[in-house]
C-alpha positions, 0 to 999 in steps of 0.5 A: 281424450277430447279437448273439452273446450265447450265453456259457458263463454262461448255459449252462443245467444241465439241458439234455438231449442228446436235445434236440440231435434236432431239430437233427440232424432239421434238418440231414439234412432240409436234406441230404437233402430236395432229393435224394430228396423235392424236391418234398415239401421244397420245398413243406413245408421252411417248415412243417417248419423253423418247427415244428422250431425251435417244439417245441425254443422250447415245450420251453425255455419249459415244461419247462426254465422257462428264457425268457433263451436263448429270448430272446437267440435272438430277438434274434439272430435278428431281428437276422440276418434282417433284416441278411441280408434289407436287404442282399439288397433293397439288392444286388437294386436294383444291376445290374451286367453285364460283356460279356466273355468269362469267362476264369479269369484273369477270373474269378479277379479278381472272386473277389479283388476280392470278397475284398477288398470283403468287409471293406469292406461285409462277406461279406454284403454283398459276395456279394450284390453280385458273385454275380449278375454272377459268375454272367452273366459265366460264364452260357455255363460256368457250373459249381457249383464256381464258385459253391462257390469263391465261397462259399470265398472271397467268402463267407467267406475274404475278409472277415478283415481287418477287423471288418466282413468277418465278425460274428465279429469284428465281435463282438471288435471289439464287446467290446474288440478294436482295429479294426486288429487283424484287419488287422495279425494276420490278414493273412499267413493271409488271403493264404495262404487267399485267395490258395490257394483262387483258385490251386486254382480258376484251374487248376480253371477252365482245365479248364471249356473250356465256352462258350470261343470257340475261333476267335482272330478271333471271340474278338477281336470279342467282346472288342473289344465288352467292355462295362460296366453299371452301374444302381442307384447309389442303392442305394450309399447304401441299402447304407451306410446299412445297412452303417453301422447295424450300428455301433449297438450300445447295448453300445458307445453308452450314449446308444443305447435299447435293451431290457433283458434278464436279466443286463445284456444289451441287445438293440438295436433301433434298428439293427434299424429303421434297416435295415428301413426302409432297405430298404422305402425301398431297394425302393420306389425302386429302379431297375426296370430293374436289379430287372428285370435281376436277375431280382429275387423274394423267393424266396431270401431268404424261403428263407433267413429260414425255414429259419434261424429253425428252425436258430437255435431248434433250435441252442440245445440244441447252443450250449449243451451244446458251451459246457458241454463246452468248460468242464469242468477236463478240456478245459481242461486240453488247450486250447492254440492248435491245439485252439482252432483246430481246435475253434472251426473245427469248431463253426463250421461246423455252428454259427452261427460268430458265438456260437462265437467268443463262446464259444471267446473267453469260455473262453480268457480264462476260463483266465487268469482274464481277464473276458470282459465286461470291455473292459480284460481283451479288450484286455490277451488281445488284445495278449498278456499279458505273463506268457502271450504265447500269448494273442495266438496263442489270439485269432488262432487262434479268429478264422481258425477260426471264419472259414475254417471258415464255408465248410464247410457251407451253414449255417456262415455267412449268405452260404453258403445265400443264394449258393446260393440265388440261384444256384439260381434262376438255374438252377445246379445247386447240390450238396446239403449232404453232396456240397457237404462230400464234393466240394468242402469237404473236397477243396479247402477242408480242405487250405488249413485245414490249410495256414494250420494248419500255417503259422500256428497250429502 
């Protein structure tokens, strides 16, 4: 889980618009390229990433003077993908296959239970977990609204209750945030969330009558042989190892080393460590016969490790000016829970969502004079101050946000492009970025935000 270190503190004063360009360039290549130059993208996309994210690093280091944002950046970003890559050695050495037939009552079942996973095991670490199971469960009908609906709800919505469902509140719970505070606050929006999207695509899939086995007696034979596999327990215990190692952070352990950085920061490396060599160790010993059953092939994770270096290099510019327009006195002004809500959602989903809840949180402490470095001060906003109440309601509002919007795009949250990935390489043909958004997020996902919204925040 990244650091999330980027705050309004560190905002840089001369940081140039035109900088957001390679961002933008980024971000319509990701979009575009898979419709109208498959194969050019295909074969450059490593190339073109890395070279993107590498201009932006050389512009930061020679022009702006400025190696702190490179750093942190680094950091965070050698944190993510190794996390992301541990997790996916992890989940490629467990095979897990049901012999039933896919029904969406089924179906809608294994979404909830994802839901529920993730915030045992993370969002991460649960989609890697189910999607290749989801996936040959539904390999006669299979369709990419199921696995848009997986991103929804396993990928995202679901890892709202406790701090080790999503890194944004993985990073509250760092700064002060109780363990149990998702949990006693987030639950009536993640029910209404959760339980809204499995709605939504329980009657979406009573419509896919593809693969269904139409003759009541051959359907009983095939659900009398419904069948269970399970290979690959001792990837259980890898998969804790690494899950567990996210909890040592040298911010929370002084007794942790750790490196020091400009401004207190500690960047964390034994953690780091521990995950890599978990996974070495992880696929060395994994059972072949489940890698095998999974097809299992570096492709995915590699796709995703590169093309995140150049989102998270060349996203510096866009962190840090939308941090310094979120600061000026005039949009202080008008932030009130439904703003933090709406704009913290918005961020989130075109950003990493784990520095924009850092920064969203950073600023509505800001406004009551709190300090966001201060673990008392984090407590104190999170129970509801006394003389302003509505704090408690700007935490929650921020923490939905930067959440639930995490599913709008592909790049909204680390699982998001990682499903997509798999999902691909097992023969899906997922939709590319802007028909993912126009077809999916903004027709099934857009109306549960305002739902939660209206329920909730409003």
């Amino acid at each position: 889980m990244p650091n999330a270190t980027v705050l309004l503190s560190a905002t840089p004063p001369d940081v140039p618009g035109f900088l957001i360009a390679p961002f933008a360039i980024l971000i319509g290549l990701i979009a575009t390229g898979p419709i109208f130059f498959a194969h050019f993208w295909h074969k450059n996309f490593k190339v073109i990433s890395v070279g993107l994210g590498l201009l932006v690093l050389a512009y930061y280091l020679f022009v702006l003077h400025d190696t702190h944002m490179p750093a942190e950046t680094l950091a965070e970003y050698a944190s993510f993908a190794i996390l992301l890559s541990a997790l996916y050695v992890a989940a490629g050495g467990i095979y897990i296959n049901a012999n039933a037939n896919a029904t969406p009552l089924i179906n809608v079942g294994i979404l909830f239970l994802g839901a529920v996973l993730a915030n045992f095991i993370g969002t991460t670490g649960a989609s890697l977990l189910l999607i290749r199971p989801f996936i040959r469960l539904n390999n006669h009908r299979i369709k990419p609204y199921q696995i848009v609906f997986f991103i929804f709800i396993v990928s995202n919505a679901g890892g709202m209750l406790t701090p080790l469902g999503d890194p944004p509140l993985f990073i509250g719970f760092l700064k002060g945030i109780p363990f149990f505070w998702t949990l006693q606050h987030l639950f009536t929006p993640w029910l209404l969330a959760v339980g809204s999207l499995c709605t939504i695509f329980f009657f979406k899939d009573r419509l896919n009558k593809e693969g269904f086995v139409p003759n009541p007696a051959v359907k009983a034979r095939v659900e009398a042989k419904t069948e269970f596999y399970f290979t690959g327990r001792r990837n259980l215990v890898w998969l804790g190892v690494i899950i567990g190692a996210t909890f040592l952070n040298p911010s929370s352990y002084e007794w942790l080393p750790y490196i020091p950085m400009e401004g207190g920061v500690r960047v964390s490396f034994v953690r780091e460590v521990i995950q890599l060599s978990a996974a070495i160790l992880c696929f060395k010993f994994a059972s072949r016969t489940a890698l095998n059953g999974n097809h299992f092939s570096f492709d995915p994770i590699m796709e995703v490790v590169f093309l995140f270096f150049g989102i998270f290099f060349t996203m510096m510019p866009a962190l840090q000016l939308s941090a310094e327009l979120a600061s000026s006195p005039e949009f202080a002004a008008k932030l009130t829970p439904s703003v933090f809500y709406w704009v913290t959602g918005s961020l989130s989903g075109i950003l990493d969502n784990a520095p924009t809840y850092a920064n969203f949180l950073s600023l509505g402490m800001a406004k009551y004079d709190l300090n966001y470095a201060n673990v008392a001060n984090v407590r104190d906003f999170a129970a509801g101050l006394s003389q302003a109440p509505e704090t408690l309601l700007i935490l929650e509002a921020i923490s939905i946000g930067a959440v639930l919007f995490g599913a709008m795009t592909y790049i909204g949250n680390g699982p998001n492009f990682m499903v997509k990935a798999i999902a691909e390489q097992a023969g899906v043909k997922m939709p590319p970025f802007f028909q993912y958004m126009f077809k999916y997020s903004l027709i099934y996902l857009l109306p549960v935000l305002f739902l939660v919204w209206v329920l909730v925040i409003l």
